[in-house]
C-alpha positions as CSV (number, residue, x, y, z in Angstrom):
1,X,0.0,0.0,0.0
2,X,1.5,3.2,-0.9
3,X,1.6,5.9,2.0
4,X,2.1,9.2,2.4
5,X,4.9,10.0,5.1
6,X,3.2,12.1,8.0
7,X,5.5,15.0,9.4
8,X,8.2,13.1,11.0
9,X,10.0,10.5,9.4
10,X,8.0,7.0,10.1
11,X,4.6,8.5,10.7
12,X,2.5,7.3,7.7
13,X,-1.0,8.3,6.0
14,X,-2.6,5.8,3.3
15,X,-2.4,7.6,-0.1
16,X,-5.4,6.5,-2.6
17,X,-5.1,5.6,-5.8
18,X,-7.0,8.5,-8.1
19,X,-7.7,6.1,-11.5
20,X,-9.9,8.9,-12.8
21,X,-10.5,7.7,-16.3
22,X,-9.5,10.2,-19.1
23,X,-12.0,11.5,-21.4
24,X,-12.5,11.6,-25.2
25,X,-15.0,13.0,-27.7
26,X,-14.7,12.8,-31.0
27,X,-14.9,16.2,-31.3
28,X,-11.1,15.9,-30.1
29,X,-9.6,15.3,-32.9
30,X,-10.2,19.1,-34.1
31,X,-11.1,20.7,-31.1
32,X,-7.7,19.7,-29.0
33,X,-4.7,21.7,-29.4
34,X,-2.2,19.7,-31.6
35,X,-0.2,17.6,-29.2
36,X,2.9,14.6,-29.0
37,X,1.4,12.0,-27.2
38,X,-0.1,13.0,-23.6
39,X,1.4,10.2,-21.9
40,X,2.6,12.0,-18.8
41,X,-1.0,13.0,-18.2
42,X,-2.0,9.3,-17.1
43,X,0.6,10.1,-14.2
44,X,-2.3,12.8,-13.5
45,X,-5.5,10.3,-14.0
46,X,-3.4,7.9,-12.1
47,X,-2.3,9.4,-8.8
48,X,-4.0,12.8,-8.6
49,X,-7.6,12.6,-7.2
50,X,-9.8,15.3,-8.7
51,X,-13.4,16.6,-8.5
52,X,-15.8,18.2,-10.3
53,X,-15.8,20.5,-7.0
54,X,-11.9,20.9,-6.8
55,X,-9.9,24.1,-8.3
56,X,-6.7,22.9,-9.7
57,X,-3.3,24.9,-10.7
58,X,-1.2,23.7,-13.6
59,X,2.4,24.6,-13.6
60,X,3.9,24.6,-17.0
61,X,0.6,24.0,-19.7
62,X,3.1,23.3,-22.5
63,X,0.3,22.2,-25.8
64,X,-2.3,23.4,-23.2
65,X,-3.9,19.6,-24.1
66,X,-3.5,18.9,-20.6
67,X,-5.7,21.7,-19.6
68,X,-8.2,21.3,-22.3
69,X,-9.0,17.4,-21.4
70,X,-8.3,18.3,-17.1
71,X,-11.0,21.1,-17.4
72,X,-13.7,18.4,-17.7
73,X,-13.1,16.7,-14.9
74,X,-12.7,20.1,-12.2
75,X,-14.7,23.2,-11.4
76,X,-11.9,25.4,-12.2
77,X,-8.3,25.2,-13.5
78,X,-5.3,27.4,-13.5
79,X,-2.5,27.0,-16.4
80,X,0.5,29.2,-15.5
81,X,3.3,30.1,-17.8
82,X,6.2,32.2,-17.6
83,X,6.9,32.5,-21.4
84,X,3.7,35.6,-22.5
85,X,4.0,34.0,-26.2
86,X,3.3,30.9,-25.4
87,X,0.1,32.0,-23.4
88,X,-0.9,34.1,-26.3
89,X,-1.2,31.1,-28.2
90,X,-2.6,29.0,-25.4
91,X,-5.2,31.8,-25.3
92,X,-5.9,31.3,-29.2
93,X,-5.9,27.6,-29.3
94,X,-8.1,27.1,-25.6
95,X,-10.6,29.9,-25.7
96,X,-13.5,27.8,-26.1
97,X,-12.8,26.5,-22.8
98,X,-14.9,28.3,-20.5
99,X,-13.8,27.4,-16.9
100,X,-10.1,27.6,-17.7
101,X,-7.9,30.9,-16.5
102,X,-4.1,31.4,-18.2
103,X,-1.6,33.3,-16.3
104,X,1.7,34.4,-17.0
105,X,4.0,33.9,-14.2
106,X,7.3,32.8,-12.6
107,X,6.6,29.8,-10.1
108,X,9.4,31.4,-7.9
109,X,7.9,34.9,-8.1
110,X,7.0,36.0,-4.5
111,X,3.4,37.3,-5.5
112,X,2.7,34.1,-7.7
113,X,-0.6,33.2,-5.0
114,X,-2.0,36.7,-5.4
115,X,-1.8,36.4,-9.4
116,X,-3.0,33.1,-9.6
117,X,-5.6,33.1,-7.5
118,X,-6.4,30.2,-4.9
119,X,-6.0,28.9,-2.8
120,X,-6.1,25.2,-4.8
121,X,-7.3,21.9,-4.1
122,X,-4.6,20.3,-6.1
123,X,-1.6,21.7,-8.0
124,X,0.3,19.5,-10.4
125,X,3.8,20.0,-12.4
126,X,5.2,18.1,-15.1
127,X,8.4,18.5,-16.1
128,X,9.3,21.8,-15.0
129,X,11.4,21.0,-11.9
130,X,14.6,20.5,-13.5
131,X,14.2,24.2,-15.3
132,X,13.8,26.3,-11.9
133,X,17.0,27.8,-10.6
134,X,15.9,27.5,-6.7
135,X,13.6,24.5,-6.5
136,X,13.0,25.5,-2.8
137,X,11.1,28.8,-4.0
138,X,9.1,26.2,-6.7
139,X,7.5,24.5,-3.5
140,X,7.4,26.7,-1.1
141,X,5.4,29.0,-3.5
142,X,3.2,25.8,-4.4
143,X,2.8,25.3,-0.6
144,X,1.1,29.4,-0.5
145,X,-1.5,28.5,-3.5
146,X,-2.1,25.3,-1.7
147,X,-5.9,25.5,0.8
148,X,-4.9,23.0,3.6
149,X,-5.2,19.4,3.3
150,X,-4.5,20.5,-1.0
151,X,-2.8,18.0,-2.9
152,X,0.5,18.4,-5.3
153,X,2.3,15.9,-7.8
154,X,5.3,16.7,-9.5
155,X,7.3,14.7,-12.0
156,X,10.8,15.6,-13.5
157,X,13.7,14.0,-14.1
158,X,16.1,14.4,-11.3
159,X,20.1,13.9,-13.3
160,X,22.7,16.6,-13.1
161,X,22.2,19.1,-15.1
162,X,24.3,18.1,-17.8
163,X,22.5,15.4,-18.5
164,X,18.9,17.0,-18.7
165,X,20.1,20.4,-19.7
166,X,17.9,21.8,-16.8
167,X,19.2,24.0,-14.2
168,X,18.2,21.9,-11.3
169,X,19.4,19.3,-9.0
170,X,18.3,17.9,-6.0
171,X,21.2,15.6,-4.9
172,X,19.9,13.6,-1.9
173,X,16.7,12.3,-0.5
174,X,17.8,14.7,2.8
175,X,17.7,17.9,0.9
176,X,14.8,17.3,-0.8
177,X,13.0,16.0,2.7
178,X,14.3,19.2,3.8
179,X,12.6,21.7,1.3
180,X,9.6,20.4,1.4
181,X,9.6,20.4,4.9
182,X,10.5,24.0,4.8
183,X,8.1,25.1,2.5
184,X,5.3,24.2,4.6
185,X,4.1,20.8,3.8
186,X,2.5,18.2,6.1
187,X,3.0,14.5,4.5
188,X,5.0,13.5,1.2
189,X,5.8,9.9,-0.7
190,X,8.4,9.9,-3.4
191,X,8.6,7.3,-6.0
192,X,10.5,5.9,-9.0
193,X,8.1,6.0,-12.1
194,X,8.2,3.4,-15.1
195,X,5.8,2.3,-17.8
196,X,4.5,-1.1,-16.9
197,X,5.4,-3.7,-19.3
198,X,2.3,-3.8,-22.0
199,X,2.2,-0.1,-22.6
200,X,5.8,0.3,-22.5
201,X,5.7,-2.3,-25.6
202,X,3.1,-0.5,-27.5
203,X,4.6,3.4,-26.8
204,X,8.0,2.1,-27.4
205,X,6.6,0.0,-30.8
206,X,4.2,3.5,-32.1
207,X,5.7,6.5,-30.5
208,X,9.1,6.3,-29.0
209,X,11.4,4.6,-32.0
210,X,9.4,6.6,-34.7
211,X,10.4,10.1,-32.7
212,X,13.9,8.5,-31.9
213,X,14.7,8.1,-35.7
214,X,13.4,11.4,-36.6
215,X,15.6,13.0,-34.0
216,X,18.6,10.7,-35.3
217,X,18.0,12.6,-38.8
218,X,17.8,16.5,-36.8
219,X,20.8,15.4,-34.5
220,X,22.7,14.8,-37.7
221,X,22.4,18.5,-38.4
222,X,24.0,19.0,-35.0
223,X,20.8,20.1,-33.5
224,X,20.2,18.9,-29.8
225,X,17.2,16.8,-28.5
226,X,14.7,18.9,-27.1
227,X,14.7,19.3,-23.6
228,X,11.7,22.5,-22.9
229,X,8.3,23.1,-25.2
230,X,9.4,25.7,-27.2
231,X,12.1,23.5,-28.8
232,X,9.9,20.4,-29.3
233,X,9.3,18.8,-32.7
234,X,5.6,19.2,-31.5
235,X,5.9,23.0,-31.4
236,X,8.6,24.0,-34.4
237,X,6.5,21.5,-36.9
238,X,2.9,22.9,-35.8
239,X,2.2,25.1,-38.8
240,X,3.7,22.4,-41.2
241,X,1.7,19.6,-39.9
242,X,-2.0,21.2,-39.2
243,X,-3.2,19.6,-41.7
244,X,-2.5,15.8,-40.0
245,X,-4.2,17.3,-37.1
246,X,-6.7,15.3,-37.0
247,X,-5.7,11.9,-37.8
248,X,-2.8,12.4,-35.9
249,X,-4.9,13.4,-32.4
250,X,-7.1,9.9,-33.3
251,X,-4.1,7.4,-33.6
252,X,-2.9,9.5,-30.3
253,X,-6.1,8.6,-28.9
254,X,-6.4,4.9,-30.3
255,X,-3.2,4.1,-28.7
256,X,-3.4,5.7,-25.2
257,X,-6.6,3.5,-25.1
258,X,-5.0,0.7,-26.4
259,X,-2.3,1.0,-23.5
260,X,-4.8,1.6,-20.8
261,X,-6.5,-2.2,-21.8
262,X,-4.4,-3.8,-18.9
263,X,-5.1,-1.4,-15.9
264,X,-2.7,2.1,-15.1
265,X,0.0,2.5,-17.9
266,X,2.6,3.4,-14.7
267,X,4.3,1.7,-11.8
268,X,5.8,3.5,-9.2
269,X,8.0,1.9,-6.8
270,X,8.8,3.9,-3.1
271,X,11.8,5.6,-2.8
272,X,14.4,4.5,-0.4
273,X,17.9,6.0,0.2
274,X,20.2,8.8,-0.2
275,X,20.5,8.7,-4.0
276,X,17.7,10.0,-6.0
277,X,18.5,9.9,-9.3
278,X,16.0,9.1,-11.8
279,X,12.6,10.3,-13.1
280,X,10.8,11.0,-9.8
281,X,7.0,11.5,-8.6
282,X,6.1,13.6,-5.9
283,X,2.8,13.3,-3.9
284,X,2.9,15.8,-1.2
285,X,-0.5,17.1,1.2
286,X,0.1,20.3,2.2
């Protein structure tokens, strides 16, 4: 049973399993904004329980196809993003989405809980971790946004720098205890995340080695894998692929439902040690 450590080290509190299901309409296919494959958002489905009562910040909207398919499921969300042209475009592409709000903000920013609004009942970030200089200020300032008893999840992949060309690094499991601890929060589980075998075969078969050989042909050119949005293939190739929109956003959806046929496409396994490197999941209760 997965728990959520309680304060002090060895005081525990059960952690549920979300498994909200993910929605689709047809409509999708030309309504969603033009997206890779949304696998990281089953990490969301998965271990984030939502509400059609709950309020929700998003950290880093990226596509904004996050946002789009979350907004069902919540009264409100959030999408916060510190780049203005990416939410002008958000603000293009999601407009017809009537209960989301895009702000433009630095996480670290001091009066990031006044700008966004609050306080939350969850708060989820994907990704963006590794790309804050002061990871401290990323959860102490998700702590403030946070109504008592709120929920977070973060994922990112926590390697040196080099290796994710991020800017952060949290090098042990103590100084990462420590900032959360700091910034205000009450109970926290970390985990090691992996695909479990069956959907790992399928996104491996139909996503990973197609986008692997197409990077093979950029890198070639001497151009570096993609590490934020704005560098993506998803991004740079929007204009020139619009018109594969559509079909594209159904074999997307064919093959996250194909995945999901044997139960949750992740497994996360509890985190024990000093070293913490790997691509980490973060359930904290503030």
């Amino acid at each position: 049973m997965n728990r959520l450590a309680e304060g002090a080290p060895g005081v525990k509190e059960e952690a549920s399993e979300a498994n909200t299901k993910p929605s689709f309409r047809l409509s999708d296919a030309w309504r969603a904004p033009f997206h890779d494959l949304p696998i990281r958002d089953e990490i969301i489905y998965q271990c984030l329980p939502l509400g059609r009562e709950m309020a929700v910040l998003e950290v880093g909207p990226g596509s904004g196809f996050t946002a789009f398919r979350l907004a069902r499921h919540v009264r409100e969300i959030v999408s916060l993003d510190a780049a203005p042209h990416n939410i002008a475009r958000l603000q293009r592409t999601l407009k017809g989405v009537a209960n989301l709000r895009l702000v433009c903000g630095d996480i670290a920013q001091p009066d990031i809980a006044r700008i966004t609004g609050g306080p939350f009942d969850a708060a989820f970030a994907l990704d963006v971790l590794q790309y804050v200089p002061q990871p401290h200020l990323l959860f102490r300032r998700l702590a403030e946004v946070l109504r008592s008893g709120g929920r977070l999840l973060v994922l990112w992949p926590n390697y040196p720098p080099e290796r994710t060309g991020g800017v952060a690094y949290v090098a042990t499991r103590n100084v990462l205890d420590a900032m959360l601890r700091d910034a205000g929060f009450r109970g926290w589980e970390v985990y090691t995340l992996e695909l479990r075998r069956f959907p790992a075969l399928l996104f491996n078969a139909f996503h990973d080695r197609p986008l692997r050989f197409l990077r093979s042909l950029r890198n070639r050119t001497g151009d570096a894998r993609p590490q934020v949005y704005d560098q993506t293939w998803t991004l740079r190739s929007q204009q020139r692929l619009e018109p594969l929109k559509v079909p594209l956003n159904l074999a997307w959806a064919v093959l996250m439902a194909a995945m999901r046929l044997r139960g949750t496409c992740f497994e996360r396994t509890p985190l024990h040690g000093e070293n913490i490197d790997g691509n980490l999941l973060l359930l904290a209760r503030r």
